[in-house]
PANUVEX-978365 format. One record per residue (C-alpha): residue number from 1; x, y, z; residue in three letters. Coordinates in nm, 3 decimals, always signed. Example, Ala and Ser with C-alpha at 12.3 -4.5 7.8 and 13.67 -1.06 7.14 Angstrom:
% residues 2
> num	u	v	w	residuo
> 1	+1.230	-0.450	+0.780	ALA
> 2	+1.367	-0.106	+0.714	SER
% end
This chain:
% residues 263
> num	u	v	w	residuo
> 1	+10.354	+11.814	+9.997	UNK
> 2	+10.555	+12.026	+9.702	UNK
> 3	+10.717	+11.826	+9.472	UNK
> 4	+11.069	+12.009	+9.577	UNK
> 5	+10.981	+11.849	+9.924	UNK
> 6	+10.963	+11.453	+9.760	UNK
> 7	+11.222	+11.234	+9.667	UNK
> 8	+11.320	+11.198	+9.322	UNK
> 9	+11.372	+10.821	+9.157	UNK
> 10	+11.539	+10.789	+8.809	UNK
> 11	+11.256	+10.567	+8.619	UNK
> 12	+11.265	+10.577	+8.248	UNK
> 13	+11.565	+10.576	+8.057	UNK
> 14	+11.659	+10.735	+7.747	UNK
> 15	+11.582	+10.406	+7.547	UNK
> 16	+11.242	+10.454	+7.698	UNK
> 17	+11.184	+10.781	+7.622	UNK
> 18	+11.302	+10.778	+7.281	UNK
> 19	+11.081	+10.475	+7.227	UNK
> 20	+10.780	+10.627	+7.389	UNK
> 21	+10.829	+10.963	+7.191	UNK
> 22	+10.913	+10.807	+6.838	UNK
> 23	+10.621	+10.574	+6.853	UNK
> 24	+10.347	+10.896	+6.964	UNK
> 25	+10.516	+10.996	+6.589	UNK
> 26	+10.453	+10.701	+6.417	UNK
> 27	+10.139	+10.631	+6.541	UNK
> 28	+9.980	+10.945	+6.444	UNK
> 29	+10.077	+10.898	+6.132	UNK
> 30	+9.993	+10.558	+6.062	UNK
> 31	+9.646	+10.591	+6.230	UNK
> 32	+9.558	+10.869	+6.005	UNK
> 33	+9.760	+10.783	+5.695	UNK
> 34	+9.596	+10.390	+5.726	UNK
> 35	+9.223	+10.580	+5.779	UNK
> 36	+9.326	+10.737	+5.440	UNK
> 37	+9.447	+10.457	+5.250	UNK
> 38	+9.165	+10.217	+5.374	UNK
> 39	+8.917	+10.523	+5.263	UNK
> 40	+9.019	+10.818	+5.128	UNK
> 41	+8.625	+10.937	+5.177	UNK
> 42	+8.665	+11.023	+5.548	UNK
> 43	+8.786	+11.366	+5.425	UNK
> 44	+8.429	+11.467	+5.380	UNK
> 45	+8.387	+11.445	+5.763	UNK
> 46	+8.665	+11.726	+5.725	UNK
> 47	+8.485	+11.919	+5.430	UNK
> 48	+8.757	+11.847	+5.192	UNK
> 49	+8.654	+11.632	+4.875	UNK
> 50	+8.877	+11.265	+4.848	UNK
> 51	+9.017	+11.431	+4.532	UNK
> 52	+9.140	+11.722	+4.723	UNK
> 53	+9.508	+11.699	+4.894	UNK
> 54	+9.812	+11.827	+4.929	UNK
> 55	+9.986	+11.490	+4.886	UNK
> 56	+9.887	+11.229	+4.661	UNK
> 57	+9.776	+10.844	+4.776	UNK
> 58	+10.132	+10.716	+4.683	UNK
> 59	+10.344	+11.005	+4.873	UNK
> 60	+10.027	+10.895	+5.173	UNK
> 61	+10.138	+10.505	+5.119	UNK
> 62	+10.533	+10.637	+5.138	UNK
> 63	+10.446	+10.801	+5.465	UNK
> 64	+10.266	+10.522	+5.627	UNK
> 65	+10.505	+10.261	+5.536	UNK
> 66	+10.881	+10.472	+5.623	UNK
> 67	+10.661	+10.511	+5.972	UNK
> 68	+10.567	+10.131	+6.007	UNK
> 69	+10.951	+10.012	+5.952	UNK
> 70	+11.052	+10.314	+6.162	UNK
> 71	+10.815	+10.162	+6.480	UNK
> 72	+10.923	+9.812	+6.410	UNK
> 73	+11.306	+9.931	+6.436	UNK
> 74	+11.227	+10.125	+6.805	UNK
> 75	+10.991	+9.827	+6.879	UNK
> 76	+11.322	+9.588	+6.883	UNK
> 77	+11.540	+9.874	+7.041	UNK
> 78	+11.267	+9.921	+7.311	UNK
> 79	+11.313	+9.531	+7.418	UNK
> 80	+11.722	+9.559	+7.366	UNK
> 81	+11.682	+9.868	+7.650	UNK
> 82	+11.453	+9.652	+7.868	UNK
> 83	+11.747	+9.373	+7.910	UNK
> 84	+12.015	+9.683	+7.949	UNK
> 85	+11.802	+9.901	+8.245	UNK
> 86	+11.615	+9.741	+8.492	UNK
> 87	+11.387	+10.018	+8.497	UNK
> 88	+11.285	+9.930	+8.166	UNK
> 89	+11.148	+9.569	+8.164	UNK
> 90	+10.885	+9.475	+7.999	UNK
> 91	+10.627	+9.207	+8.171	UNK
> 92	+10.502	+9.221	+8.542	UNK
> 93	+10.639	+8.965	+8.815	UNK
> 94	+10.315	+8.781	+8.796	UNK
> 95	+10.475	+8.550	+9.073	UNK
> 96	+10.513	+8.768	+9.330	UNK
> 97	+10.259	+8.866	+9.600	UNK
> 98	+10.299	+9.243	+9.530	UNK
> 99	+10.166	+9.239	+9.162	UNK
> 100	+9.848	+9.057	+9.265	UNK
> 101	+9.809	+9.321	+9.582	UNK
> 102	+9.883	+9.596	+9.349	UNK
> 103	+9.602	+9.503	+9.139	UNK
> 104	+9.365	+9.555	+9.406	UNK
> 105	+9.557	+9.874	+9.593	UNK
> 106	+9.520	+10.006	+9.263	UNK
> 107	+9.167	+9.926	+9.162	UNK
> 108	+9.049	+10.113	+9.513	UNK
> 109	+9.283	+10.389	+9.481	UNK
> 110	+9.176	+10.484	+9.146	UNK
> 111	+8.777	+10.453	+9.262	UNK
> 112	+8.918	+10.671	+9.565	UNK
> 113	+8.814	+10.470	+9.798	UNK
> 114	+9.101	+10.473	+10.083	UNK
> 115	+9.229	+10.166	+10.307	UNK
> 116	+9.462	+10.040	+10.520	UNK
> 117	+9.815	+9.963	+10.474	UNK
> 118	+9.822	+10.105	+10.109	UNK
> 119	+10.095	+10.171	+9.893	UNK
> 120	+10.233	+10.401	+9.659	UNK
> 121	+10.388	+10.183	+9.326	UNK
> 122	+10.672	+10.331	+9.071	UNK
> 123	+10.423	+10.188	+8.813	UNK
> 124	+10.134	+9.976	+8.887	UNK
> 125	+10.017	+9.592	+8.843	UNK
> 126	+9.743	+9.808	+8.593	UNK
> 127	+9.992	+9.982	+8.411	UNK
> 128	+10.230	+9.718	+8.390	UNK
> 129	+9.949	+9.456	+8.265	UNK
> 130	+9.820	+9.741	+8.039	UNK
> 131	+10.213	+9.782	+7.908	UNK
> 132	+10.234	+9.461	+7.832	UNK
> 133	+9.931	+9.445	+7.646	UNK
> 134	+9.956	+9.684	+7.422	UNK
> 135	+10.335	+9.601	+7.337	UNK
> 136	+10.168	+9.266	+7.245	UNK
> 137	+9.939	+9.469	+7.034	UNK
> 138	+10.212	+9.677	+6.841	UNK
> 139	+10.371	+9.329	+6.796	UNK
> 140	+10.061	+9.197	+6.595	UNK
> 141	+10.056	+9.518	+6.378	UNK
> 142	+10.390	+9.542	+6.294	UNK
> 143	+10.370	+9.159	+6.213	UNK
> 144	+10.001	+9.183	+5.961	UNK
> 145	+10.184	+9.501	+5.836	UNK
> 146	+10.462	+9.334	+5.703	UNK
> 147	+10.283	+8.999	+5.588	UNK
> 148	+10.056	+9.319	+5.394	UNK
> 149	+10.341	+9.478	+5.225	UNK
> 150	+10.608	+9.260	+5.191	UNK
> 151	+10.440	+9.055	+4.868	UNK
> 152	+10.569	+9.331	+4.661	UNK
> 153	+10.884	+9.170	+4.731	UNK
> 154	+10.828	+8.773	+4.763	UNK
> 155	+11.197	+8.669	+4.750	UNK
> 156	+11.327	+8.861	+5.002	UNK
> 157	+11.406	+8.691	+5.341	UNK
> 158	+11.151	+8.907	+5.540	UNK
> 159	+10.870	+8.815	+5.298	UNK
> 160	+10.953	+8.413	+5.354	UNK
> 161	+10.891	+8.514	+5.782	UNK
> 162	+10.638	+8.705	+5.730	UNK
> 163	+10.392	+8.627	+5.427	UNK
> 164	+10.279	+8.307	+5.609	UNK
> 165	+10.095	+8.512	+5.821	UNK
> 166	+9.880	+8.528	+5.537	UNK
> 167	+9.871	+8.211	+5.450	UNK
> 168	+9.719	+8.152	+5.817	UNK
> 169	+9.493	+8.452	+5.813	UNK
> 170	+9.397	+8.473	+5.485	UNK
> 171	+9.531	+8.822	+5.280	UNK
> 172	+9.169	+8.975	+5.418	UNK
> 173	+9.212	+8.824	+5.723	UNK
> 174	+9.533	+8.963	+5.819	UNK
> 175	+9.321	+9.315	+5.659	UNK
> 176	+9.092	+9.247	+5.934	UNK
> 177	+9.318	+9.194	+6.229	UNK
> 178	+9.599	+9.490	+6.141	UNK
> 179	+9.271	+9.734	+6.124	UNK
> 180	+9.098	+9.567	+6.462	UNK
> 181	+9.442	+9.602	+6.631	UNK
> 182	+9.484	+9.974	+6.470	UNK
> 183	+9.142	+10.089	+6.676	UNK
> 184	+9.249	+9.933	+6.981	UNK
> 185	+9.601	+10.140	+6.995	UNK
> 186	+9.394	+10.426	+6.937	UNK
> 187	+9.131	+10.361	+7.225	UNK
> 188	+9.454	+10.266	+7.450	UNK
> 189	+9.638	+10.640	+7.381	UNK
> 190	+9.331	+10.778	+7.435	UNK
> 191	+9.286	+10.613	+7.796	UNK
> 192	+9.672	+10.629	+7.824	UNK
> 193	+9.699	+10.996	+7.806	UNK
> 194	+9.387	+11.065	+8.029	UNK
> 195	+9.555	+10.845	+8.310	UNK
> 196	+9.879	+10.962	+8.291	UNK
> 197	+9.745	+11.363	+8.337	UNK
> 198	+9.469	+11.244	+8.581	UNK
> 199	+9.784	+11.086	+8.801	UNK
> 200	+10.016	+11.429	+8.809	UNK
> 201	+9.708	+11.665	+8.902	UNK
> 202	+9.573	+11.441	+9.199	UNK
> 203	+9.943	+11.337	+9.334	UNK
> 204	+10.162	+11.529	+9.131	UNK
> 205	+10.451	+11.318	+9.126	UNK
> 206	+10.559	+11.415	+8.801	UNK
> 207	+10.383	+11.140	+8.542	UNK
> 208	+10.354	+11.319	+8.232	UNK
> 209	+10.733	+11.521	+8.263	UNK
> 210	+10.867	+11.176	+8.337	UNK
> 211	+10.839	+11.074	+8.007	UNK
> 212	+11.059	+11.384	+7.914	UNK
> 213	+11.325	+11.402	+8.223	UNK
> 214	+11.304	+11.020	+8.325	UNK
> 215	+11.202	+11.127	+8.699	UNK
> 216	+10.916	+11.064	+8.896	UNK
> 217	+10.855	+11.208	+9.241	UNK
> 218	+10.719	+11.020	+9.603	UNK
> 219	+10.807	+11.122	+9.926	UNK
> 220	+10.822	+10.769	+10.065	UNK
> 221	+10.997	+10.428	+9.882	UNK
> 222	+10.773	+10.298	+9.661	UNK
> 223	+10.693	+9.957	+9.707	UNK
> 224	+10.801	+9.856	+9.400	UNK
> 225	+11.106	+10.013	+9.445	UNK
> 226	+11.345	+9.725	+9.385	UNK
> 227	+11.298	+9.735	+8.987	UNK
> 228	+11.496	+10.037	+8.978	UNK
> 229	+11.800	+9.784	+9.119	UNK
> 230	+12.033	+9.571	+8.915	UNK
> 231	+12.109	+9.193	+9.049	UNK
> 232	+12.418	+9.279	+9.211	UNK
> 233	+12.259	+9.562	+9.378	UNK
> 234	+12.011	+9.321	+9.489	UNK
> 235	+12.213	+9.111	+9.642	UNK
> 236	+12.382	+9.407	+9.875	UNK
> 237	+12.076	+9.515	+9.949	UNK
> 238	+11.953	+9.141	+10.051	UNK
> 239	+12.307	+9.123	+10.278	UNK
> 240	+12.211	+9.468	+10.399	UNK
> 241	+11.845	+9.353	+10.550	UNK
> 242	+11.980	+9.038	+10.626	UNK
> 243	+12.248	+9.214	+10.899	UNK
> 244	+11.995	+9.483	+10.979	UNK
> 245	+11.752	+9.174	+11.074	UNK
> 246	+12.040	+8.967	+11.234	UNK
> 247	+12.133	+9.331	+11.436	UNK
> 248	+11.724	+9.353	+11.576	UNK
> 249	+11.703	+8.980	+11.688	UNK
> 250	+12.033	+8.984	+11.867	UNK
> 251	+11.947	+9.312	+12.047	UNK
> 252	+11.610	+9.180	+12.158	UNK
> 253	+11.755	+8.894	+12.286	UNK
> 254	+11.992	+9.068	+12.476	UNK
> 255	+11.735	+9.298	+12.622	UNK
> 256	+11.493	+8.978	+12.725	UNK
> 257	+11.807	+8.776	+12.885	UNK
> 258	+11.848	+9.153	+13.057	UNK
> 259	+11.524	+9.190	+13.171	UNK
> 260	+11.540	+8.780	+13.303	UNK
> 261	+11.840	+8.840	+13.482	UNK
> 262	+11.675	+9.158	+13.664	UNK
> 263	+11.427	+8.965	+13.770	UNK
% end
């Protein structure tokens, strides 16, 4: 089926997209600028000498620094737009039945290995669990980051939240953990960006432009279709089933007592 033939659903919302897009930025160039910092050597992988460069190891700091405050800033407007758009939220409804059968629709769908009754998903239990992993991850870097720089400054009010961190960790410690974290961001866009183009060539429902116009493309209701609703919509949609329901009963009653009375 063309995309032109499927219905379009309004998913991602500009706080989303601005988030998404502004941290691709900053993490590019704190992943390379913290490689640098932590060892200005792995030029020579490049061919370049560590004395060689265009910009020097304080203008390199500069960078990755303006770019850490600049993620933390989108990080908090990213969970401001989660509480504004449904859409947008951040952890999966671990208490409902779908998220644990969307685990498994998911797992056999991406081994394609087809079965009964399955179901298409606005985003699935993976994705979501995978979301809400690595915005834990981001979390823990911005925080070591801080509790890393903000000694430079110990009587500021950010430094007395955050330096305890390395009073917990240790000052290598919290070394240890921001770098860990680093490499697993890096291994998750990696997988992220494979998944996302590997979903719009085998359904083409419009993945990787969604993150650009906001849309996404099925040409039934996904089943997780309700996210997309606020509480008062909800609520009319609830009274809407409910009547529909109350409509289906009451007919087939009438048609039974019809059929009795024929007999």
């Amino acid at each position: 089926m063309k995309r032109t033939d499927k219905k379009s659903y309004y998913l991602f919302s500009p706080w989303l997209r601005m988030f998404h897009w502004t941290m691709v930025v900053c993490m590019f160039l704190l992943f390379w600028t913290g490689i640098y910092i932590g060892n200005p050597w792995f030029m020579n992988m490049f061919g370049l000498d560590e004395t060689f460069g265009i910009m020097s190891m304080r203008t390199i700091r500069r960078i990755h620094i303006f770019a850490g405050f600049v993620l933390a800033g989108v990080f908090i407007l990213r969970v401001y737009g989660a509480i504004l758009n449904p859409g947008d939220r951040l952890f999966p409804k671990v208490r409902q039945k779908l998220f644990w059968t969307g685990i498994t629709d998911t797992i056999l769908h991406y081994l394609f290995i087809p079965h009964k009754n399955e179901k298409i998903y606005l985003r699935n239990s993976l994705a979501r669990i995978s979301y809400t992993g690595i915005y834990t991850l981001i979390f823990i870097e911005i925080v070591t980051g801080l509790a890393m720089y903000l000694p430079v400054t110990p009587n500021t009010f950010l430094a007395l939240v955050f330096m305890p961190v390395n009073y917990l960790l240790g000052e290598y410690g919290t070394h240890v953990v921001h770098h860990i974290v680093a490499l697993g961001l890096a291994v998750f866009a990696f997988l992220h960006v494979y998944m996302a183009f590997r979903s719009d060539i085998t359904e083409d429902n419009g993945e990787v432009s969604s993150m650009v116009s906001g849309y996404k493309y099925f040409a039934e209701d996904p089943a997780d279709v309700d996210d997309l609703m606020t509480s008062e919509e909800k609520k009319i949609a609830k009274i809407e089933a409910d009547k529909k329901k109350a409509a289906e009963d009451l007919e087939k009653k009438l048609a039974a007592e019809a059929a009795k009375g024929a007999d």
